[in-house]
VMD Tcl script that draws the C-alpha trace (Angstrom):
set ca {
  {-10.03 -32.25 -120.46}
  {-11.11 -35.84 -121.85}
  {-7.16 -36.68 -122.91}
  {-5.71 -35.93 -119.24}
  {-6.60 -39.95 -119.15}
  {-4.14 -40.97 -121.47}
  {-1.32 -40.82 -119.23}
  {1.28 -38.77 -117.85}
  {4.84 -37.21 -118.49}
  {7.68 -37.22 -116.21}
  {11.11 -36.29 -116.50}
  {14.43 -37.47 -114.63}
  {17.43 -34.97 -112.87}
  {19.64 -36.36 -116.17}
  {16.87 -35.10 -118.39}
  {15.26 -37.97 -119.69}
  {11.77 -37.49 -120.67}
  {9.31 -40.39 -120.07}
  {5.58 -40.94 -120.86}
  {3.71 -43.56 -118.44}
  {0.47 -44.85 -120.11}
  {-2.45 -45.61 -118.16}
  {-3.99 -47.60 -120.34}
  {-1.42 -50.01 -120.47}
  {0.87 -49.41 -117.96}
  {4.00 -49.18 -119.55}
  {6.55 -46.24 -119.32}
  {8.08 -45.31 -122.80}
  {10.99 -43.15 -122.73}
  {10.69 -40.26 -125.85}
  {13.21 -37.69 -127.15}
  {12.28 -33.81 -126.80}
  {10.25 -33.90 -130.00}
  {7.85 -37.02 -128.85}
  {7.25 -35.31 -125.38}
  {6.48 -32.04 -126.89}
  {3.70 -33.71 -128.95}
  {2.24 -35.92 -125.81}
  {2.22 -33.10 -124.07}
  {0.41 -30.65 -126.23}
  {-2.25 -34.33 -126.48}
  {-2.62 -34.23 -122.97}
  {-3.65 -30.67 -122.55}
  {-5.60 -30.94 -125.50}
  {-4.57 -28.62 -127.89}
  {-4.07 -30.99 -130.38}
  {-6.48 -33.93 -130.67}
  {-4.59 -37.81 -130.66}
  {-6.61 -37.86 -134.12}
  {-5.33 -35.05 -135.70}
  {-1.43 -35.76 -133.99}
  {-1.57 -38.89 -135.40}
  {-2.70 -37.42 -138.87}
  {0.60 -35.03 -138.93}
  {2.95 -37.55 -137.74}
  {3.03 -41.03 -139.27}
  {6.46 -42.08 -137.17}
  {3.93 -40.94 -134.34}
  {1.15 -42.82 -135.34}
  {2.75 -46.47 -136.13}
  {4.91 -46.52 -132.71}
  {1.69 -45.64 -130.48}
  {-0.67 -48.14 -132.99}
  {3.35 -50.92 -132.22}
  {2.90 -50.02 -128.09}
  {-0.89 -50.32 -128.02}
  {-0.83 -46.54 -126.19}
  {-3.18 -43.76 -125.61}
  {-6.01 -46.58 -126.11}
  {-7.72 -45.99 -122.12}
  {-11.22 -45.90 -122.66}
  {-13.04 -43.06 -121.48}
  {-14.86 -45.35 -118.83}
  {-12.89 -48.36 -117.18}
  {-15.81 -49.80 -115.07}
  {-14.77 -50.40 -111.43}
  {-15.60 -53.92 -110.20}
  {-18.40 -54.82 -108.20}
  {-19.13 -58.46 -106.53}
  {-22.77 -59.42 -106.05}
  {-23.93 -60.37 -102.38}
  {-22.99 -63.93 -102.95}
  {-19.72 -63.15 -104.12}
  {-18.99 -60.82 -101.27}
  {-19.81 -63.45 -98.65}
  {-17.95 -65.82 -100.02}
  {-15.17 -63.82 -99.82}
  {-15.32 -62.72 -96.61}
  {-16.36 -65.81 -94.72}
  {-13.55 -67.68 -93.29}
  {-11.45 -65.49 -94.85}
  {-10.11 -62.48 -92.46}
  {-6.68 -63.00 -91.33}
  {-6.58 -60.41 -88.98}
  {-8.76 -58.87 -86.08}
  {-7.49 -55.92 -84.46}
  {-9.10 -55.50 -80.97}
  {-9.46 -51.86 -79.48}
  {-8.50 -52.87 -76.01}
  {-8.85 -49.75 -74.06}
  {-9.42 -45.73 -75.26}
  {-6.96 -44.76 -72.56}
  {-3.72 -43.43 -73.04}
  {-0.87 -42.56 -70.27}
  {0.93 -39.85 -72.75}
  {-1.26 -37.33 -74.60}
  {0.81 -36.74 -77.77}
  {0.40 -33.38 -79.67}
  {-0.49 -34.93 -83.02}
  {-2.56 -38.18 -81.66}
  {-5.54 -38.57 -84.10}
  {-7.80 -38.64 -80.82}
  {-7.10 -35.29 -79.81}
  {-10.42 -33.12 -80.43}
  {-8.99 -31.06 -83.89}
  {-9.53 -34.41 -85.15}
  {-13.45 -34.33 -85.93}
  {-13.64 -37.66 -87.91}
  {-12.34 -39.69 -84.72}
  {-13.51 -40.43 -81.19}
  {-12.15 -38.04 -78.34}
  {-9.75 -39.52 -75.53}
  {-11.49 -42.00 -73.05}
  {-11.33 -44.39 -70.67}
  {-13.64 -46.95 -71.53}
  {-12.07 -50.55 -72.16}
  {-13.20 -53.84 -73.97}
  {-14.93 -56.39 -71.80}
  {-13.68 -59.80 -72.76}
  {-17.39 -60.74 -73.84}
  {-16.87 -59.16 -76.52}
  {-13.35 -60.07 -77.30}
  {-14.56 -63.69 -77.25}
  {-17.74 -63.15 -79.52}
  {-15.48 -61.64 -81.98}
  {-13.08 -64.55 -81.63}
  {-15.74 -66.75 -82.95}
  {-17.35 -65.39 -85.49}
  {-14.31 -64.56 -87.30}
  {-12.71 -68.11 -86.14}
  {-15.72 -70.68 -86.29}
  {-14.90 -71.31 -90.15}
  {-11.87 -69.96 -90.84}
  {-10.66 -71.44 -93.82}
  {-6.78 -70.20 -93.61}
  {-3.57 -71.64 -91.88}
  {-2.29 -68.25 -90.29}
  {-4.22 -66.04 -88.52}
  {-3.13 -62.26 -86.87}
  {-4.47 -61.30 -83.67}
  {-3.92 -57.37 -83.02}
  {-3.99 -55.27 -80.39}
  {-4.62 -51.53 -80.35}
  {-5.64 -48.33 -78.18}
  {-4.81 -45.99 -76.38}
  {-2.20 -47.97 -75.27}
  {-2.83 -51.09 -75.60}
  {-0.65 -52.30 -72.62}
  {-3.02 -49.85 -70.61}
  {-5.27 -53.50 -70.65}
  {-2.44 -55.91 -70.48}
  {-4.55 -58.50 -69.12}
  {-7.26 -58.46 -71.85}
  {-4.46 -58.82 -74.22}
  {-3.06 -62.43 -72.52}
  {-7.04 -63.09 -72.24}
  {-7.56 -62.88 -75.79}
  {-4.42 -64.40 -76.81}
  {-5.09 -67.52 -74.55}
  {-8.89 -68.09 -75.55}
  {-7.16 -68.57 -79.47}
  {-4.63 -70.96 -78.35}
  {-7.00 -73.20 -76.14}
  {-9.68 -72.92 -78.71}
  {-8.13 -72.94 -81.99}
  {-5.58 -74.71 -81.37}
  {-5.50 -75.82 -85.51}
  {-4.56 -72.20 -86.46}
  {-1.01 -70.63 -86.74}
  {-1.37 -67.79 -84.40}
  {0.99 -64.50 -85.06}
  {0.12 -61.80 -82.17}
  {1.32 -57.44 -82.53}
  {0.50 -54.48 -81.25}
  {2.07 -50.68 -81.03}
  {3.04 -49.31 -78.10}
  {4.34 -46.33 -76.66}
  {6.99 -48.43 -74.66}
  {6.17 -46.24 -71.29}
  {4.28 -49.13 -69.64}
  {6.62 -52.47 -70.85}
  {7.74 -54.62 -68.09}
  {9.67 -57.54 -67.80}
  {7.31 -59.58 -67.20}
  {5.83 -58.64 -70.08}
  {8.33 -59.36 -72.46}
  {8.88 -62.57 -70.66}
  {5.39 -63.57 -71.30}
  {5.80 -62.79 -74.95}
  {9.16 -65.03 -75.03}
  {7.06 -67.83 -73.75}
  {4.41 -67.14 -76.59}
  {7.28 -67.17 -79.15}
  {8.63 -71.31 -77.95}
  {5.27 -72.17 -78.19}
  {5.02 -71.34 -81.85}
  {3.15 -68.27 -81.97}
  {4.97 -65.33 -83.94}
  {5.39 -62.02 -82.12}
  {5.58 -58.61 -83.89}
  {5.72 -55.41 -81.74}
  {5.91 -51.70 -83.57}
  {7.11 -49.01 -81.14}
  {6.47 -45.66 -80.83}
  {9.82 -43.66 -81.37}
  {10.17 -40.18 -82.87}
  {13.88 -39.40 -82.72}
  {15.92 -37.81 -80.15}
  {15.25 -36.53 -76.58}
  {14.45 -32.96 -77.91}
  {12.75 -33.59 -80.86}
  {10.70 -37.24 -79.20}
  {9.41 -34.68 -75.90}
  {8.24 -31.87 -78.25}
  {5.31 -34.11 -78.89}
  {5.64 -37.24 -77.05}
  {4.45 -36.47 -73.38}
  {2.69 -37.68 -70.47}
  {-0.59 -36.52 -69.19}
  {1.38 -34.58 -66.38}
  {3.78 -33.12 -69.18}
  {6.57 -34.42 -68.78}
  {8.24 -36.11 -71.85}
  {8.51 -39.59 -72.25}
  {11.83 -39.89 -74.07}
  {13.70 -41.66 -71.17}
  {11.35 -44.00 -69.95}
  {10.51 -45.00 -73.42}
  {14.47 -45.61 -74.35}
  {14.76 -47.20 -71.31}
  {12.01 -49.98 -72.28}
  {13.38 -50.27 -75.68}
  {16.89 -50.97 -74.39}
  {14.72 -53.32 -72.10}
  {12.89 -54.96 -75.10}
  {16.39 -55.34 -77.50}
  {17.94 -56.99 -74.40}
  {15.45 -59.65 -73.79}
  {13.41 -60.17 -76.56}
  {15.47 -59.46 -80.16}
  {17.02 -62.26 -81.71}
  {18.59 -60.94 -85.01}
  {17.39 -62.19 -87.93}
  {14.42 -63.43 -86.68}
  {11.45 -62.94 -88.73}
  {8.86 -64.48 -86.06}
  {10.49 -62.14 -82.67}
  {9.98 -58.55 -84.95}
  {10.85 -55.14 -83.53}
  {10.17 -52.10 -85.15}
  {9.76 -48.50 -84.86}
  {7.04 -45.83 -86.09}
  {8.73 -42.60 -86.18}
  {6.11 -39.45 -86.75}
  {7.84 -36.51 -88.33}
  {6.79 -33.53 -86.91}
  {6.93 -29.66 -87.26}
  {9.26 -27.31 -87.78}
  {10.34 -29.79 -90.66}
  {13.66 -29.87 -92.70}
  {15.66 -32.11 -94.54}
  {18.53 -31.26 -91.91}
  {15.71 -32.04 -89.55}
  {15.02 -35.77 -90.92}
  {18.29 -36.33 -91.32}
  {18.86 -35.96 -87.69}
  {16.70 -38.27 -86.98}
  {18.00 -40.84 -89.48}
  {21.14 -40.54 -87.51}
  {19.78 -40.83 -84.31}
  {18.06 -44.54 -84.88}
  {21.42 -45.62 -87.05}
  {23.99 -44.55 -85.05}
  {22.78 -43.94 -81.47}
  {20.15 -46.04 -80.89}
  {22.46 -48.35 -83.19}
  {19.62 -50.78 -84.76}
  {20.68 -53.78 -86.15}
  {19.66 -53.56 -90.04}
  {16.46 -56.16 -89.21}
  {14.85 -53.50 -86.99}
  {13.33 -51.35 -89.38}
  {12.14 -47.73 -88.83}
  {9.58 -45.92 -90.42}
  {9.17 -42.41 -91.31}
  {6.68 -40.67 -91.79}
  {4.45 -37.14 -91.60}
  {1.62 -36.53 -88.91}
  {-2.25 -37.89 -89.81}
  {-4.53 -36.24 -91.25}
  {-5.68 -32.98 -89.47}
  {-5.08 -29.42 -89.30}
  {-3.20 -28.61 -86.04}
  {-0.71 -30.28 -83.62}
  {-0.12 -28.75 -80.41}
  {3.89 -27.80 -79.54}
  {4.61 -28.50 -75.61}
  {7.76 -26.67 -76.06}
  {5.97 -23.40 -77.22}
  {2.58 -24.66 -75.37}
  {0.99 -23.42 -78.68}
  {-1.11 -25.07 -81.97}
  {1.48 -25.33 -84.59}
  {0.38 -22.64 -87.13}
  {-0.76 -23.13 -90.81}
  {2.67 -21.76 -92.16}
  {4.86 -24.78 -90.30}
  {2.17 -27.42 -91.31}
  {2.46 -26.12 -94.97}
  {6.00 -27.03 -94.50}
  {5.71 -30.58 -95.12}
  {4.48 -30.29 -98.10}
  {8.51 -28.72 -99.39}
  {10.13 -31.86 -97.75}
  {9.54 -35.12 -98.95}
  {11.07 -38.21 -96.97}
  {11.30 -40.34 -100.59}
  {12.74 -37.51 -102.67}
  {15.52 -36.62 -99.39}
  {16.27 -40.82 -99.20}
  {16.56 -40.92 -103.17}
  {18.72 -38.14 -103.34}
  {20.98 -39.60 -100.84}
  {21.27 -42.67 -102.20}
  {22.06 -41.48 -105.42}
  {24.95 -39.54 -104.34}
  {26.24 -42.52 -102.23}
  {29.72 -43.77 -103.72}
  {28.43 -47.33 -102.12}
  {27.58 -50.31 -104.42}
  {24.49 -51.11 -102.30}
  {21.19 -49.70 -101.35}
  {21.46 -49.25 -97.16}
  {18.65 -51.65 -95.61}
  {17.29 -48.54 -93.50}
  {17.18 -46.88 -96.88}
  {15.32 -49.58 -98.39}
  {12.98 -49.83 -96.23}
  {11.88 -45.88 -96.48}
  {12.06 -46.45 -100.22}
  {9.93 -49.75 -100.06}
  {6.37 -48.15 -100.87}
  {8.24 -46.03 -103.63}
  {9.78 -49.13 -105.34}
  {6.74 -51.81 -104.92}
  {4.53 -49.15 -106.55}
  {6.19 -49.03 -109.74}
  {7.93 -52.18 -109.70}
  {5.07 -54.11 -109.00}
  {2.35 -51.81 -111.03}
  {0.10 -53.69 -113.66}
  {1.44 -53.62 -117.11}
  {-0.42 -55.53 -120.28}
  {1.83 -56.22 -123.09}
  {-1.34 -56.85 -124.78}
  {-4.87 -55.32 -124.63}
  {-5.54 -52.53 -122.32}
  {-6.74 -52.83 -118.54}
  {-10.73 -53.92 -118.34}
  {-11.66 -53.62 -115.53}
  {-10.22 -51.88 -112.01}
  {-10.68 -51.99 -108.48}
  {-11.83 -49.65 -105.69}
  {-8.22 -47.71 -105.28}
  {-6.03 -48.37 -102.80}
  {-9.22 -49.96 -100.74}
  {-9.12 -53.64 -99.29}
  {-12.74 -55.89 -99.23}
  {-13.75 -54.31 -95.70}
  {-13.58 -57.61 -93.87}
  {-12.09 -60.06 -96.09}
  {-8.17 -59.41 -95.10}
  {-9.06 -57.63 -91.29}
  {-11.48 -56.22 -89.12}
  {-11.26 -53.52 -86.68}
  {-13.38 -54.34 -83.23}
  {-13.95 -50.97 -81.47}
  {-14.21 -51.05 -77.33}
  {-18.16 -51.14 -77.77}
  {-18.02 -54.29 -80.45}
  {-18.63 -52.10 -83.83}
  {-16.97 -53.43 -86.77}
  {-15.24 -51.29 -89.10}
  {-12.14 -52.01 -92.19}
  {-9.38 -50.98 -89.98}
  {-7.75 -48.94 -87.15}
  {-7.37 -46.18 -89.51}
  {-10.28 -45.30 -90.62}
  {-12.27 -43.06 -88.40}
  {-16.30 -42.40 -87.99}
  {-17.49 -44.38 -90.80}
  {-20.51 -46.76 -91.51}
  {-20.98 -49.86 -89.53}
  {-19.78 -53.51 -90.63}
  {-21.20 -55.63 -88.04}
  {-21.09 -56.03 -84.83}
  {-20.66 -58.45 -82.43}
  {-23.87 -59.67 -81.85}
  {-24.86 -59.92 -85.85}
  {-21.65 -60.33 -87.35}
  {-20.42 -59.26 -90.14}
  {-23.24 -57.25 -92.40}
  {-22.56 -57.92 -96.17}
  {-25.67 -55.58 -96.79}
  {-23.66 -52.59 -95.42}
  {-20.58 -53.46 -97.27}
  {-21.43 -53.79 -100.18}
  {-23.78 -50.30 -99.91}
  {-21.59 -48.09 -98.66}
  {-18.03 -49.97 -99.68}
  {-18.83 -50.64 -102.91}
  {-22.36 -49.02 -104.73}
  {-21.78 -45.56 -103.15}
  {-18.72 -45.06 -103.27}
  {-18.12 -46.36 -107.20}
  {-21.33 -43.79 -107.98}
  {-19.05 -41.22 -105.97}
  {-16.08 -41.51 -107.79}
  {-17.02 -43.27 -111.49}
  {-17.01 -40.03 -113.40}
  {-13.65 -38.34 -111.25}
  {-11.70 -41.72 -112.03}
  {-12.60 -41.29 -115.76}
  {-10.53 -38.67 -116.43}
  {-7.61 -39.51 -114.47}
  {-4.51 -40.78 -115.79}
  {-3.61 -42.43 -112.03}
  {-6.67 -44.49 -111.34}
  {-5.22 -47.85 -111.91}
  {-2.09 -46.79 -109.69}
  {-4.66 -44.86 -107.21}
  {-3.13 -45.60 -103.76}
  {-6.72 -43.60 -102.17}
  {-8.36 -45.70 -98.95}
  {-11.22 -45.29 -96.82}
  {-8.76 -43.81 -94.10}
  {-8.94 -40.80 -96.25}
  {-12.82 -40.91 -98.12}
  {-15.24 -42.23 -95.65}
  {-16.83 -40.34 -92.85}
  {-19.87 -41.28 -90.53}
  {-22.74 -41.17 -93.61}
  {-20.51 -42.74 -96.03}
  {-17.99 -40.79 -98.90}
  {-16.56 -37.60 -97.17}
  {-13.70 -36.67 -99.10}
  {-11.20 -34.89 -98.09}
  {-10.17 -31.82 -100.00}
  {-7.41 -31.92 -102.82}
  {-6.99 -34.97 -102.00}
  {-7.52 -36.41 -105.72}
  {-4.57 -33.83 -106.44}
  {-2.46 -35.02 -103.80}
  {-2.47 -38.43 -105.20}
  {-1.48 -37.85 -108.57}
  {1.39 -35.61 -106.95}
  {2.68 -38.43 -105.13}
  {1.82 -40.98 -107.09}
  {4.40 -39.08 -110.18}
  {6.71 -38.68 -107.55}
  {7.15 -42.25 -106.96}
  {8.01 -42.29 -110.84}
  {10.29 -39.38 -111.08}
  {12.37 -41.05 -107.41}
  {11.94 -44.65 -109.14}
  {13.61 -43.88 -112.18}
  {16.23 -41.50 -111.35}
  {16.98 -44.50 -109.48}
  {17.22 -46.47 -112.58}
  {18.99 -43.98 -114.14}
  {21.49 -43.59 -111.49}
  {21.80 -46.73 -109.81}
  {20.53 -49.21 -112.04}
  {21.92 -52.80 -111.47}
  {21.61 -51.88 -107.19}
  {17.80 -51.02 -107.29}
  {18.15 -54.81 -109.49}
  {18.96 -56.37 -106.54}
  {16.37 -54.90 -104.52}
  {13.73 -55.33 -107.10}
  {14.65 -58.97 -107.73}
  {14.93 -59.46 -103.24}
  {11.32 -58.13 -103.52}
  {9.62 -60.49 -105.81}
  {11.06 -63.89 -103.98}
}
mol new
graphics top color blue
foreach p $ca { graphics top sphere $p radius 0.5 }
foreach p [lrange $ca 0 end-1] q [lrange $ca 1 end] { graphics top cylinder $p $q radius 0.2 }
display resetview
């Protein structure tokens, strides 16, 4: 299966037939006959030798483009110790602090529930500021960058309101040299005035303020999921604080005061279903087009529990997002629009869509070199996740994995670069080498690692390369369709 690297075809809803190159980059368009050929190379039934022997026209356009040239082995790259260090020290621009493990609502999907084996169960242990501060410093003592992102997380993280302002205030009176930008997600239930007043205060003193809430549609739909320990759902109280939060707080067009919403998609699921919801954040909740919403599917496990039915959702309704994809729905949509204009709130669910292809790698030259480790960042170059306890891992998303550091030793390069980088390229050297979407390979640790290092989850290599041509297919029938508005966002983009 040796030419499945080449590349892959993908076709538009007008019928155009395209062939994206992987080891290039570039995406050629080709007439019926051309595709038939690539295709019959990619399955290997016909060898690019022999193709290329029966069809000279073939042979000088793919010898013009530089195509079907991907070696068989594109080595990933791998820093030494000294390179690692150096570019991780001084160089994280964002700590995210695990305030508290306690939570006041006990959501049917929450990644701490116990179907969830590769995360920690709910708790009620919470940070003590020693560590907080430790943390602070060793991140902090040589930071070499002008802005710097201080994140909060839980539970809810306004469960430990006070450590919050604790850390927060130790940066300021400390560093007082670095550009401080605070956030945090919240489930809105425990905002208070003073609160937000305290954040307003942050805000004239220079420090930017970004706050993600918790939001899953309409009162029906929100309490199905969205409850509090006692049952009850949460959708007033939390549209109450919101309200609260836009009255206070927003100031439109404000990049440093940001408000936005994480909206989990949950079963049963339909396209009447998301669209529903769309409705509900544009029209009643009536968000100004600078608060952005998000939507998206559940994490990663294999059961949610339904208050309404007080059941597990069964395998057949959780196979049902697989049918229903949010990009293909907001493409659709916005091809059939008679506006001249792409909808912000449509933009922004198209965003990871359009900066995928848009912003892919292409050589107009040789082919690619060398490649990096997916979709992975340098675990502790760009953040660090501080657990309640003081462990260091990549990020809030990734689950039981191996250690970083901690707060007493700091960061450990040793562990990095073992498990980050040598494991995990002898994991996946020989996979990636016969896959035409490793240089566009969107795959993180969130999804890989577990406790002893590489624990992959299963099909998930497949699942890529589904989405990954999906972002294609969406991004050109786009082009296709809508051409000189997806311009406009594409050019808004890149400045």
């Amino acid at each position: 299966m040796k030419n499945q690297r080449y590349g892959m075809i993908f076709q538009t809803t007008l019928g155009s037939n395209y062939f994206y190159d992987s080891g290039t980059g570039k995406v050629i368009g080709c007439d019926s006959k051309e595709i038939k050929l690539i295709d019959r190379i990619l399955k290997n039934e016909i060898s690019l030798e022999k193709a290329c022997e029966e069809n000279k026209e073939f042979k000088e356009f793919i010898e013009k483009e530089n195509l079907f040239r991907c070696p068989e082995r594109i080595p990933f790259y791998i820093p030494t110790i000294e390179e690692l260090e150096a570019s991780i020290k001084g160089q994280c621009t964002q700590i995210i602090i695990e305030l508290t493990e306690e939570c006041n609502l006990r959501c049917g999907y929450c990644i701490y529930n116990k179907h969830h084996p590769k995360y920690r169960d709910f708790g009620n242990r919470s940070m003590p500021f020693e560590i907080a501060k430790k943390t602070l410093d060793i991140v902090l003592k040589d930071y070499k960058r002008d802005k710097f992102f201080l994140t909060f997380y839980g539970g809810e993280p306004l469960a430990n309101f006070d450590l919050m302002k604790k850390c927060i205030e130790y940066v300021r009176n400390n560093y007082k040299e670095i550009n401080l930008g605070v956030s945090f997600t919240t489930n809105l239930t425990l905002l208070t005035i003073d609160m937000i007043n305290y954040f307003n205060t942050l805000y004239s003193d220079g420090i930017s303020i970004n706050i993600m809430c918790s939001i899953d549609g309409p009162k029906d739909i929100h309490d199905r999921f969205r409850r509090f320990k006692n049952g009850k759902g949460s959708f007033e109280k939390v549209i109450e604080n919101f309200n609260l939060l836009m009255d206070n707080f927003y100031e439109k067009n404000n990049g440093n005061k940001n408000i936005s919403i994480n909206c989990v998609i949950t079963p049963p699921c339909s396209e009447e279903k998301i669209s529903l919801i769309k409705n509900f954040f544009e029209k009643e909740l009536n968000l100004p087009d600078d608060v952005k919403f998000n939507l998206g599917y559940i994490d990663e496990g294999d059961m949610v529990f339904d208050y309404n039915e007080n059941k597990e959702v069964n395998e057949e309704e959780m196979v049902s997002f697989e049918s229903v994809s949010i990009s293909n729905w907001v493409t659709n949509n916005v091809i059939k629009s008679n506006e001249h204009f792409i909808k912000r709130s449509d933009i922004n669910l198209l965003l990871p869509t359009i900066q995928a292809i848009s912003h892919r790698r292409v050589s107009s030259g040789d082919i690619f070199k060398e490649k990096f480790l997916h979709g992975n960042c340098i675990p502790g170059q760009r953040r660090l996740y501080v657990t309640v306890d003081g462990e260091f891992k990549p990020c809030e998303r990734v689950g039981k994995c191996p250690s970083i550091g901690n707060y007493k030793d700091g960061i450990n390069i040793e562990n990095i670069l073992k498990y980050y980088f040598k494991e995990y390229i002898e994991y996946y050297e020989d996979k990636c080498s016969k896959c035409w979407a490793q240089e566009l390979c969107s795959i993180c640790y969130s999804r890989n690692m577990g406790e002893n290092g590489i624990d992959e989850e299963e099909g998930l290599c497949e699942e890529t390369r589904r989405e990954i041509k999906m972002k294609f297919e969406n991004y050109y029938n786009l082009l296709e369709n809508k051409k000189s508005e997806l311009k406009e966002v594409v050019d808004e983009i890149i400045v």
